[in-house]
PyMOL Python script that loads the backbone (N, CA, C, O; Angstrom):
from pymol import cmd

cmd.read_pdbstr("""\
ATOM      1  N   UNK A   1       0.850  -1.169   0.000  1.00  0.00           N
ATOM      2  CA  UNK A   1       0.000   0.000   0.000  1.00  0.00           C
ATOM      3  C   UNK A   1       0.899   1.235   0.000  1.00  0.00           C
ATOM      4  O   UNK A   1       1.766   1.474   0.841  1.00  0.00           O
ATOM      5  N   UNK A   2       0.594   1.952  -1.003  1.00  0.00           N
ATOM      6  CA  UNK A   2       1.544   3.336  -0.933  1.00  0.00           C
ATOM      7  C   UNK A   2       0.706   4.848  -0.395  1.00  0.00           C
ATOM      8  O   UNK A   2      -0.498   4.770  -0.150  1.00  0.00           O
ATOM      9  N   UNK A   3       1.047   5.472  -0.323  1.00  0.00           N
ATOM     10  CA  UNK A   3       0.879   7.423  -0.429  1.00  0.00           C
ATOM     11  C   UNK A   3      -0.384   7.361  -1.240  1.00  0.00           C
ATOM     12  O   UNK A   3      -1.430   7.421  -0.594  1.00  0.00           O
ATOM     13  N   UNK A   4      -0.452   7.269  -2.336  1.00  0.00           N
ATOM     14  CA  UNK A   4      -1.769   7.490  -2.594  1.00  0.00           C
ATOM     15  C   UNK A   4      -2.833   6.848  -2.413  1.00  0.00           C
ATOM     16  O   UNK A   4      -3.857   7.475  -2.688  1.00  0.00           O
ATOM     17  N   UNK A   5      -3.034   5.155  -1.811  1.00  0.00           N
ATOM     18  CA  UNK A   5      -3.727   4.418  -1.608  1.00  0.00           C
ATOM     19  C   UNK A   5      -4.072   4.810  -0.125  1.00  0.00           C
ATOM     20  O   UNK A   5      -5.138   4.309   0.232  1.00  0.00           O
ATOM     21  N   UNK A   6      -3.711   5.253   0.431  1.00  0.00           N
ATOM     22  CA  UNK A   6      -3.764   5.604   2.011  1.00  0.00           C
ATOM     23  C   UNK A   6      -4.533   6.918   1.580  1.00  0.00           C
ATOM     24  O   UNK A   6      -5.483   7.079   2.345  1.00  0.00           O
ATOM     25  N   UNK A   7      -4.475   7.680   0.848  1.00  0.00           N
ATOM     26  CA  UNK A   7      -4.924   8.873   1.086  1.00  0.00           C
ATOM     27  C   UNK A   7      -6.326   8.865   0.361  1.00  0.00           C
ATOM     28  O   UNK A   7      -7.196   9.615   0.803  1.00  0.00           O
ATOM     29  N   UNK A   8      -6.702   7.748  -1.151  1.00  0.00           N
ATOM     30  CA  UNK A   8      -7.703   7.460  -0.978  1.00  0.00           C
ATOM     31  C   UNK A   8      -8.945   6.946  -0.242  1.00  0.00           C
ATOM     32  O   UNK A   8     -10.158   7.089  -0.397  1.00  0.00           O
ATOM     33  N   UNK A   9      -8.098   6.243   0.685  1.00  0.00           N
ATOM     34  CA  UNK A   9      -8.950   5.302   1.443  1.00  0.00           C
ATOM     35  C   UNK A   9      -9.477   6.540   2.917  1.00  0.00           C
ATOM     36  O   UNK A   9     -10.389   6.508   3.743  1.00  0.00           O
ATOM     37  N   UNK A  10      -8.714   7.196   2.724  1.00  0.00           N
ATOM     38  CA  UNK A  10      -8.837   8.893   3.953  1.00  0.00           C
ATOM     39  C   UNK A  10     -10.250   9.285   3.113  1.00  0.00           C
ATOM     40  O   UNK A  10     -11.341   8.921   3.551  1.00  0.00           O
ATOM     41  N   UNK A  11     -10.178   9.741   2.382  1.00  0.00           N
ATOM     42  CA  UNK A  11     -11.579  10.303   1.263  1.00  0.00           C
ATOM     43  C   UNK A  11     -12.344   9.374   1.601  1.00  0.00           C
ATOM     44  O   UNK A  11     -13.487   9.817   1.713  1.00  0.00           O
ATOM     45  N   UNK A  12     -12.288   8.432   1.793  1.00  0.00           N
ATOM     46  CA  UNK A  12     -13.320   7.198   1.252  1.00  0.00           C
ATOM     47  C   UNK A  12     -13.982   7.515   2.670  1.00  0.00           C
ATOM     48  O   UNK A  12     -15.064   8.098   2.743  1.00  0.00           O
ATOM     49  N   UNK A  13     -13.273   7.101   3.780  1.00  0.00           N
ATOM     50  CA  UNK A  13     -13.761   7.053   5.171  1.00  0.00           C
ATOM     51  C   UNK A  13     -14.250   8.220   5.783  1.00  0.00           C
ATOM     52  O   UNK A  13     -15.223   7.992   6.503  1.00  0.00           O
ATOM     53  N   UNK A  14     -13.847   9.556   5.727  1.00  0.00           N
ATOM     54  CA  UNK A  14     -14.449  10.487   5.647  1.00  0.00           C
ATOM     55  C   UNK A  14     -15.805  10.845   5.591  1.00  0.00           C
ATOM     56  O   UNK A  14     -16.598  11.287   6.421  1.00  0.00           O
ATOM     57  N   UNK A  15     -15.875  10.525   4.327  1.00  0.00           N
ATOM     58  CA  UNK A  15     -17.224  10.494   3.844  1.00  0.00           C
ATOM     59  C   UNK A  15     -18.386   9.557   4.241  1.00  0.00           C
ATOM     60  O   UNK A  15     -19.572   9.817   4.445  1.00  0.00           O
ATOM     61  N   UNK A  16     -17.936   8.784   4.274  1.00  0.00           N
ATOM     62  CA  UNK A  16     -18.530   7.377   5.363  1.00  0.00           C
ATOM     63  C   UNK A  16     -18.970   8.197   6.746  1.00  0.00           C
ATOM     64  O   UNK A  16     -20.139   8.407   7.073  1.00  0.00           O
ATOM     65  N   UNK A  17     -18.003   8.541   7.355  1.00  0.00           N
ATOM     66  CA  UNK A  17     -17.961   9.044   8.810  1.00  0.00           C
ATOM     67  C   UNK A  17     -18.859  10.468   9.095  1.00  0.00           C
ATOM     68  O   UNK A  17     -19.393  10.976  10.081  1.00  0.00           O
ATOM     69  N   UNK A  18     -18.689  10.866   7.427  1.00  0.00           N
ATOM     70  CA  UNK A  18     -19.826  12.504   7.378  1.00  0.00           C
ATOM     71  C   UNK A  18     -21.387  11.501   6.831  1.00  0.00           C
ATOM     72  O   UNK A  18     -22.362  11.911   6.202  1.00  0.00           O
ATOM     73  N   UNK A  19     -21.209  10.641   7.163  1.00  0.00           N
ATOM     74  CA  UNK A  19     -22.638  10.549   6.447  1.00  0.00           C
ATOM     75  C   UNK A  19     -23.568  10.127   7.654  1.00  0.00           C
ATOM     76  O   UNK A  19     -24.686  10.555   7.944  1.00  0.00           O
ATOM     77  N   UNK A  20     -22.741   9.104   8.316  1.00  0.00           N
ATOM     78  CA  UNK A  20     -22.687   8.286   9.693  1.00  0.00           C
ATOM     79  C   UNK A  20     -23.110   9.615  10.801  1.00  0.00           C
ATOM     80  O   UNK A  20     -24.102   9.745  11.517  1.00  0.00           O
ATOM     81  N   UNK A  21     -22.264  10.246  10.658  1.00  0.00           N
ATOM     82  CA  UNK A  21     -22.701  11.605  11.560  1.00  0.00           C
ATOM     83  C   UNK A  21     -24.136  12.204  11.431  1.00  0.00           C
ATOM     84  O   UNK A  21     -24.914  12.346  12.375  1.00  0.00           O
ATOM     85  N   UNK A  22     -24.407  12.578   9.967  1.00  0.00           N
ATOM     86  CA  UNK A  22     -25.709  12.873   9.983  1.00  0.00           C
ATOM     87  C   UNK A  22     -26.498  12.280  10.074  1.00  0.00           C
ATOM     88  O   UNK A  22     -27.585  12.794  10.336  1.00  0.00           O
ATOM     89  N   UNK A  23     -26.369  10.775   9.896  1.00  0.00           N
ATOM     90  CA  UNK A  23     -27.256  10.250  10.823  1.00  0.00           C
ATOM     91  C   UNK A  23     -27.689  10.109  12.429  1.00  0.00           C
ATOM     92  O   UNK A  23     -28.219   9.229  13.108  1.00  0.00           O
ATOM     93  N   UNK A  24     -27.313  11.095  12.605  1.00  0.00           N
ATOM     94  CA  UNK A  24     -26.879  10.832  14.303  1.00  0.00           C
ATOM     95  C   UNK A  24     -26.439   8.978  14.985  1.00  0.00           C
ATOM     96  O   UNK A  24     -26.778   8.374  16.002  1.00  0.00           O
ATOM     97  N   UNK A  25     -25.825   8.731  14.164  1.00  0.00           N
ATOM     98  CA  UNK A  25     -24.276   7.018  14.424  1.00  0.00           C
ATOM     99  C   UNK A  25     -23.191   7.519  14.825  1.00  0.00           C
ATOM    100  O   UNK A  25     -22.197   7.324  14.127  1.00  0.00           O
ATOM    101  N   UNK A  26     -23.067   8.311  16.067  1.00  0.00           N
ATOM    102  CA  UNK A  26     -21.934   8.849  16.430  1.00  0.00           C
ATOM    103  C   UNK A  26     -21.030   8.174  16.623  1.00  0.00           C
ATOM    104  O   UNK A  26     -19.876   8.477  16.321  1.00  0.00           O
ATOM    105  N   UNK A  27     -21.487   6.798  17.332  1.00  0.00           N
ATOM    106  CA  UNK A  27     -20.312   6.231  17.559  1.00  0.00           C
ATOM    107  C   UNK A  27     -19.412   5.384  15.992  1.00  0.00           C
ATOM    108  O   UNK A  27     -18.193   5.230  15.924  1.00  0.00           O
ATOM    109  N   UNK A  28     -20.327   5.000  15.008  1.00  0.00           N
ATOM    110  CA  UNK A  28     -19.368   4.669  14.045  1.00  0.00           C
ATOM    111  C   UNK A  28     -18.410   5.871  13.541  1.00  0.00           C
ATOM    112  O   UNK A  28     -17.196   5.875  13.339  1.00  0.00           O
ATOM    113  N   UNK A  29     -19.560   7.075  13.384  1.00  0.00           N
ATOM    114  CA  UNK A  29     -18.857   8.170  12.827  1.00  0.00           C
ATOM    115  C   UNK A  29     -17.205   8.387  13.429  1.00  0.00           C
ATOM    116  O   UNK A  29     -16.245   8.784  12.769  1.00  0.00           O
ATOM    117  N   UNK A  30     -17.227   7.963  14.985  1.00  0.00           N
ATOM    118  CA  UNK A  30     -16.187   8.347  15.657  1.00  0.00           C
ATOM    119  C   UNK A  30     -14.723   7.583  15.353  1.00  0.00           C
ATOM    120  O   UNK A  30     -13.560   7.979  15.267  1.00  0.00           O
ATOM    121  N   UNK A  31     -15.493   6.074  15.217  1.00  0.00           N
ATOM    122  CA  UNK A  31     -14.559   5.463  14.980  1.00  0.00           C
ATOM    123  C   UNK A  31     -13.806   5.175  12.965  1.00  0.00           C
ATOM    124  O   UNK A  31     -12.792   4.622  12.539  1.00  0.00           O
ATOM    125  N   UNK A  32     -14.949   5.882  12.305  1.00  0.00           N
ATOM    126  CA  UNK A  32     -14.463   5.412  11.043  1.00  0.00           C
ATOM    127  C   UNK A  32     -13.759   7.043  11.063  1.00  0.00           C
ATOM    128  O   UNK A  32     -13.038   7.222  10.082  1.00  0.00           O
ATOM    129  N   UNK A  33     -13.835   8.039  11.846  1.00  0.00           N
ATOM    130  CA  UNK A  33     -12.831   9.418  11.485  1.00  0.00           C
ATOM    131  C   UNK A  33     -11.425   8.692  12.116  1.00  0.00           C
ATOM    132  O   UNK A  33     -10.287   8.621  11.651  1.00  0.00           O
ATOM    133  N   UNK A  34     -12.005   8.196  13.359  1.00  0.00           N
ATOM    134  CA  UNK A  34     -10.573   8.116  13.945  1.00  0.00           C
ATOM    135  C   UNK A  34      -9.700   6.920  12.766  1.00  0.00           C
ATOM    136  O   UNK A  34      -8.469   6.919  12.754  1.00  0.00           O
ATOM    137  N   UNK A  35     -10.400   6.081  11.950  1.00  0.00           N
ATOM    138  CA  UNK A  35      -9.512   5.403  11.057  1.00  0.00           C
ATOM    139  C   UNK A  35      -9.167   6.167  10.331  1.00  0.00           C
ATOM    140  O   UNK A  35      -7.936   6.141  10.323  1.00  0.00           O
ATOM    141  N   UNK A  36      -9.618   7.033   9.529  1.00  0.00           N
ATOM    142  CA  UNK A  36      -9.143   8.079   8.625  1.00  0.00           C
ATOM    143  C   UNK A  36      -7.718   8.513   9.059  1.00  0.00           C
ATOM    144  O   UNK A  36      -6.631   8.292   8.524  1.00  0.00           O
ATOM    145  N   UNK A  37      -8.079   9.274  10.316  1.00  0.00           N
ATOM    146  CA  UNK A  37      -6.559  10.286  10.916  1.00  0.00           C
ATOM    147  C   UNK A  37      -5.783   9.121  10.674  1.00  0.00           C
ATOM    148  O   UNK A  37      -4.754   9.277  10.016  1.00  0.00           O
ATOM    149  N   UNK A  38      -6.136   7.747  11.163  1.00  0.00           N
ATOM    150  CA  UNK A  38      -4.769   6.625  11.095  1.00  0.00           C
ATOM    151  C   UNK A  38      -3.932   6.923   9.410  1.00  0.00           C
ATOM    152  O   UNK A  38      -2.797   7.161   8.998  1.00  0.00           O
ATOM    153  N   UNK A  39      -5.218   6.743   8.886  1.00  0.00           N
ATOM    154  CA  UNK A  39      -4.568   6.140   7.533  1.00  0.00           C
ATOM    155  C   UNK A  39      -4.190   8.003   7.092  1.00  0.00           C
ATOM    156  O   UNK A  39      -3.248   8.254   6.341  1.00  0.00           O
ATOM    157  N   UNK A  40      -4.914   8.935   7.581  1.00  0.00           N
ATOM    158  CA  UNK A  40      -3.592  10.088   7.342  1.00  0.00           C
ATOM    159  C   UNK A  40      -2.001   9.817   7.952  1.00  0.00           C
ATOM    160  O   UNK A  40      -0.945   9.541   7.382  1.00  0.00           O
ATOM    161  N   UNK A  41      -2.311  10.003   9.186  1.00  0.00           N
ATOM    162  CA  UNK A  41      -1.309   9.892   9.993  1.00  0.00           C
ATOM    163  C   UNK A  41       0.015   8.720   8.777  1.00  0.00           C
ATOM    164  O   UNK A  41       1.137   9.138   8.489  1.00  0.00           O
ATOM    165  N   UNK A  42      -0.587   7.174   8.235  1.00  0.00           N
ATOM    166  CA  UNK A  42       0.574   6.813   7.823  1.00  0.00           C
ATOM    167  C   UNK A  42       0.929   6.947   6.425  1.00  0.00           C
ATOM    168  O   UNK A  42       1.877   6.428   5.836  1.00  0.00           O
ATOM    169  N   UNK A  43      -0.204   7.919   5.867  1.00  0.00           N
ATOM    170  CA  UNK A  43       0.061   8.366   4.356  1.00  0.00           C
ATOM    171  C   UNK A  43       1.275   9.547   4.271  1.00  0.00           C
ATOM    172  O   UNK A  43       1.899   9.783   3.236  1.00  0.00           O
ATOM    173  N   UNK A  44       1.559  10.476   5.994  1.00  0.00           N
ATOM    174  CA  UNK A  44       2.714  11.049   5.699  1.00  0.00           C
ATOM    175  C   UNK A  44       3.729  10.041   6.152  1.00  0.00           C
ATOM    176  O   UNK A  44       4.290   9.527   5.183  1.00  0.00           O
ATOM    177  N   UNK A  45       4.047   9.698   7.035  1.00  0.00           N
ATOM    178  CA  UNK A  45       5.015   8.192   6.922  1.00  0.00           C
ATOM    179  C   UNK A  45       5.576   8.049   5.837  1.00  0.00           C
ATOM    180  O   UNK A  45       6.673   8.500   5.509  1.00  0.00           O
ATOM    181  N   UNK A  46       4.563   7.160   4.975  1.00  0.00           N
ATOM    182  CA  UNK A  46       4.988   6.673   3.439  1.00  0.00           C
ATOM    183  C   UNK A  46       5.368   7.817   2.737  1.00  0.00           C
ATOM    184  O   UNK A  46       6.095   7.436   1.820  1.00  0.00           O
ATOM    185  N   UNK A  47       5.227   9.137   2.709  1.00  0.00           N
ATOM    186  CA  UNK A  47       5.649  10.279   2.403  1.00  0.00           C
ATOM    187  C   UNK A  47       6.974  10.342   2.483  1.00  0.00           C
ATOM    188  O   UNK A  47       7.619  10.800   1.541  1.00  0.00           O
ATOM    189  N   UNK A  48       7.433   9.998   3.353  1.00  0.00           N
ATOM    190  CA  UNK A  48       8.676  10.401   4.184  1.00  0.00           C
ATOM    191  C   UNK A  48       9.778   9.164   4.059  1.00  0.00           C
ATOM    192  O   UNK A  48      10.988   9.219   4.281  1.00  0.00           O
ATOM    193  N   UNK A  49       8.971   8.022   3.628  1.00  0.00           N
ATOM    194  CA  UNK A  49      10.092   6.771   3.494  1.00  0.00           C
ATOM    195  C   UNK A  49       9.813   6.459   2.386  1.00  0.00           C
ATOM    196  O   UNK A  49      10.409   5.533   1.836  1.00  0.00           O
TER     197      UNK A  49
END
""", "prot")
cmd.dss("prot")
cmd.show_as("cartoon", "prot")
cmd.util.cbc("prot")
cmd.orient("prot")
């Protein structure tokens, strides 16, 4: 998995997590953002190596 596959999959979940929200599904919402930041968090990583 590289830099740009990580950063798609950020978009992907996002949006998931904004949709989840308006549904008032806070708790998925919470947990599919907090996967997002992950897969930000290691899309700069792979940035960097």
């Amino acid at each position: 998995m590289n830099k740009s596959d990580l950063e798609k999959i950020v978009d992907i979940r996002i949006k998931e997590a904004k949709v989840l929200f308006d549904a008032e599904c806070y708790e998925g919402a919470y947990y599919l953002a907090g996967y997002a930041l992950e897969c930000a968090i290691k899309a700069c990583i792979a940035k960097k190596v």
